[in-house]
C-alpha positions as CSV (number, residue, x, y, z in Angstrom):
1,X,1.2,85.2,99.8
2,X,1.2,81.4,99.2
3,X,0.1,79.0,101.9
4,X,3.4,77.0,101.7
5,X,6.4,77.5,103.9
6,X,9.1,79.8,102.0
7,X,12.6,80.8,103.9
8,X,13.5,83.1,106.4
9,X,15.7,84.5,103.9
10,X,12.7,84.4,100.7
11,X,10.5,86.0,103.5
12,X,12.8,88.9,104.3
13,X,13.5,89.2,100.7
14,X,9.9,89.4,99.5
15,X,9.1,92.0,102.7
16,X,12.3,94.3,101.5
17,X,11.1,94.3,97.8
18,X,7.2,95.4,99.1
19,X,9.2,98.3,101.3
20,X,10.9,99.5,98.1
21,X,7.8,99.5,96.2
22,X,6.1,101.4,98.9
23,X,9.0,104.1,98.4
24,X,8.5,104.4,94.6
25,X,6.9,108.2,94.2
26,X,5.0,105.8,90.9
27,X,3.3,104.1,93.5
28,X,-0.5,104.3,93.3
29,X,-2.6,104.7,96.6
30,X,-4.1,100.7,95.7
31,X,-0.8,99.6,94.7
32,X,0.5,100.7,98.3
33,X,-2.1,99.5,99.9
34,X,-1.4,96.3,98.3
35,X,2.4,96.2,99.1
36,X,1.5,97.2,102.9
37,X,-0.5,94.0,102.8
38,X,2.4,92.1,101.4
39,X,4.7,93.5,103.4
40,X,2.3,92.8,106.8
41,X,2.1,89.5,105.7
42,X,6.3,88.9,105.2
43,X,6.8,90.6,108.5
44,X,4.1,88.0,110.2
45,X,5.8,85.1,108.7
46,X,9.3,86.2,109.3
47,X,8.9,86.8,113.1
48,X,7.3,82.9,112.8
49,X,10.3,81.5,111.7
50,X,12.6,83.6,114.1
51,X,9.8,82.5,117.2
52,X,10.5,79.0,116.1
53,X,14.0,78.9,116.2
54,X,14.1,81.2,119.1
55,X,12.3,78.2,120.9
56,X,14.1,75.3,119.6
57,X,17.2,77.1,121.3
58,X,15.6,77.4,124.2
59,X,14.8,73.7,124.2
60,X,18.0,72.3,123.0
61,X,20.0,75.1,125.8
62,X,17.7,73.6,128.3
63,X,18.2,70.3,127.3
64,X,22.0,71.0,127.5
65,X,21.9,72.1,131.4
């Protein structure tokens, strides 16, 4: 996966493409390992982005009170 930040959206994207591929009976062994990697990795940087924003709301409903 590239080191630079891509989208919630591009992330989820990218991690539903790698579970399709996983469910393709042309799948090799390696290529599935490979797309399990992927897919890891999409999964990891999705729940990133949805800790982040989970703890800007925090902040910003704290700030609020």
């Amino acid at each position: 996966m590239d080191e630079k930040k891509i989208s919630f959206e591009e992330s989820l994207k990218k991690l539903e493409e790698a579970s399709e591929k996983l469910k393709s009976q042309e799948t090799s062994l390696e290529e599935a390992i490979q797309y399990y990697e992927e897919g890891i990795q999409y999964f990891k940087e999705c729940n990133e982005i949805l800790d982040n924003a989970s703890q800007k709301i925090e902040t910003l409903t704290k700030q609020e009170a």
